[in-house]
N, C-alpha and C positions, 0 to 999 in steps of 0.2 A: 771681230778681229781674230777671235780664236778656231772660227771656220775657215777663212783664208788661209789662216796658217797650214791649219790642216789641209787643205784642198790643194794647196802648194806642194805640203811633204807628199803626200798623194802621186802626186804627176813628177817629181821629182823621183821618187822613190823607183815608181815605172819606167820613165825611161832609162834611170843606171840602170836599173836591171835588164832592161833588153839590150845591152850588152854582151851579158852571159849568153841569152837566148842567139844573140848572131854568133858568137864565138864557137856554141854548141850545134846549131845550125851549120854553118862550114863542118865542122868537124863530121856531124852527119854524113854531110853529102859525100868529104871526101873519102871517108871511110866506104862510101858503097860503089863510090867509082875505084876503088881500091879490089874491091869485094869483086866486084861484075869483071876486073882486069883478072884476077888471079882464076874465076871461072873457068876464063878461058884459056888459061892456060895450061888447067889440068883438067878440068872438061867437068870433073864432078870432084868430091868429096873424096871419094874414094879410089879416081886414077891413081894418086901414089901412093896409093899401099896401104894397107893399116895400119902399117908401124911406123906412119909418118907423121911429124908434129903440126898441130891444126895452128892457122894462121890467126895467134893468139893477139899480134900487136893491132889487125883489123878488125877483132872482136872486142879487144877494149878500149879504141877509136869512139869505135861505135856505141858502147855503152859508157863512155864518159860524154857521147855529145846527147843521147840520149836523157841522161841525167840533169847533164844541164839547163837540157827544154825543160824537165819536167819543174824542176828548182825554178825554173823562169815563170813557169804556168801557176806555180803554186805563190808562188811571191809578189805577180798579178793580183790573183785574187786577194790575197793577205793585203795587201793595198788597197783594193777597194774596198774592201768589207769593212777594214779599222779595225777586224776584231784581233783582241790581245791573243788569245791561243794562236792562230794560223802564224799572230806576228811572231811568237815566240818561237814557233817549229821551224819557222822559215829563218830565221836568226840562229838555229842550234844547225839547221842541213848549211846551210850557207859558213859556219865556221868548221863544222866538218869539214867542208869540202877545202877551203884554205887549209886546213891543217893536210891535206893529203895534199898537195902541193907544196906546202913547206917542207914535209919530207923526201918526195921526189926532187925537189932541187936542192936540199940540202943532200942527200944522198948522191945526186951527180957532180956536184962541187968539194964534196969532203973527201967520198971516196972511188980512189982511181981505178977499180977495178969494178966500176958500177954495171957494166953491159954484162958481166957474168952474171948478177942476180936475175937477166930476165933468158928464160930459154930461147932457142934461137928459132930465127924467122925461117921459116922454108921462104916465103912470098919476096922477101929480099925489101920489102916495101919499111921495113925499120929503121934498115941504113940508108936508101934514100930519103926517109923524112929526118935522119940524123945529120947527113950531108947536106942539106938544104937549111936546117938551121945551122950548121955551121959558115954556109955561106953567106947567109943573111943574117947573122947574128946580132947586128945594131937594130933592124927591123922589127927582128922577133923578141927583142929586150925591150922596147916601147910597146909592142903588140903586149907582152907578159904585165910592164908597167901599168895599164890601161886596163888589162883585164884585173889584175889584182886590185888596185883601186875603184875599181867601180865594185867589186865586193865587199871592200869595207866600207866604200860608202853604203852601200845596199845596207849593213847590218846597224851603220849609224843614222840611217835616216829612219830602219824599223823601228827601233830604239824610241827615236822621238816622237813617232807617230803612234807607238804605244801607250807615249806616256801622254800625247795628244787626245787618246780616246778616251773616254770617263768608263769606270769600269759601273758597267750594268747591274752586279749583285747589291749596289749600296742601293739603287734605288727601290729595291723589294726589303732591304732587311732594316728601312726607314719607315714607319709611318708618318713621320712628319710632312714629308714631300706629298701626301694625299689632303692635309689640314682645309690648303685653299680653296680646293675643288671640290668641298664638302660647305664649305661655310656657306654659299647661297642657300645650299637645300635648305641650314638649321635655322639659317634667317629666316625662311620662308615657312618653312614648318614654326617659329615662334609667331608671325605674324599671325598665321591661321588657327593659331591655337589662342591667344592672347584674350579676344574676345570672350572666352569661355571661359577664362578662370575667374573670374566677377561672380556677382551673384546673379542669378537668374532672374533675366525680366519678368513680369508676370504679364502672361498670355493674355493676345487682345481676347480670346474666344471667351476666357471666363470671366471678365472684366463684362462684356455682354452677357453675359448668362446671368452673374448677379444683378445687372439694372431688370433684367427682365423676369427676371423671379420677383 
């Protein structure tokens, strides 16, 4: 029963988490069709000048969807393996990473003069992805819904499946757990020994020697 269990939080565990992985995924992509647009429209890095600000809302796009994968890859494995360390690191990056969205939305809902903390976009691509959730705003608060819950489920199902795995050190800092797996051998060494602790029969060879002396 307690395999089942496990085998369940198991596959349970993996597909919330491929959640993040499609959420960070999209974000990827659209981040480098973002990238490959603003290319061309200044042709290189360096068309506008050196004292121009590098398109920092595409670059951290891209390293938050980035992240995401990898937090998806790593929380894969931590699921398959069972083991408690991977479960524990993937349980501390995964409420890291809520805790940086609970301050980015708490920071855009507290305070109203939030778009001055980020420098500004030469690409112009910050206020159209600002203007897009404001027009879909019911869409993107189920999309936000969805993704926020399938993280805390993530860090609730690690939890259980942690506490599902038997921790490994008890069975080396036991000798008890070796008792059974030893007991045939002692039996078997008493049996073969047994015979010998009598007294010694007396040899047929000298039993013959004296009738014939």
């Amino acid at each position: 029963m307690g395999t089942f269990v496990k085998s369940c939080t198991q596959s349970v565990l993996k597909l919330v988490n491929s959640v993040s992985g499609l959420v960070g995924t999209g974000m990827i992509l659209y981040s480098l069709w973002m990238l490959r647009v603003w290319y061309k429209e200044v042709n290189s890095f360096w068309a506008a000048g050196p004292d121009s600000t590098p398109p920092w809302f595409i670059y951290t796009f891209l390293g938050l969807g980035v992240s995401l994968c990898t937090i998806t890859c790593f929380g894969h494995i931590a699921a398959e393996t069972a083991n408690g360390c991977c479960l524990s690191c993937y349980m501390v990056f995964v409420f890291l990473l809520v805790l940086l969205e609970a301050a980015a939305t708490a920071d855009v809902f507290l305070n109203r003069d939030w778009e001055d903390d980020f420098p500004e976009d030469p690409t112009g691509r910050f206020n159209e992805f600002k203007n897009f959730v404001k027009s879909n705003l019911e869409m993107c608060k189920w999309i936000a819904i969805v993704f926020v819950s399938a993280q805390a489920s993530s860090i609730f199902l690690a939890v259980v499946l942690r506490a599902l795995s038997p921790f490994r050190g008890n069975y080396y800092d036991s000798d008890e757990d070796y008792i059974p797996s030893r007991l045939p051998l002692l039996r078997n060494q008493v049996q073969h020994t047994a015979p010998y602790l009598g007294e010694p029969h007396p040899s047929p060879k000298n039993d013959s020697w004296n009738v014939n002396r």
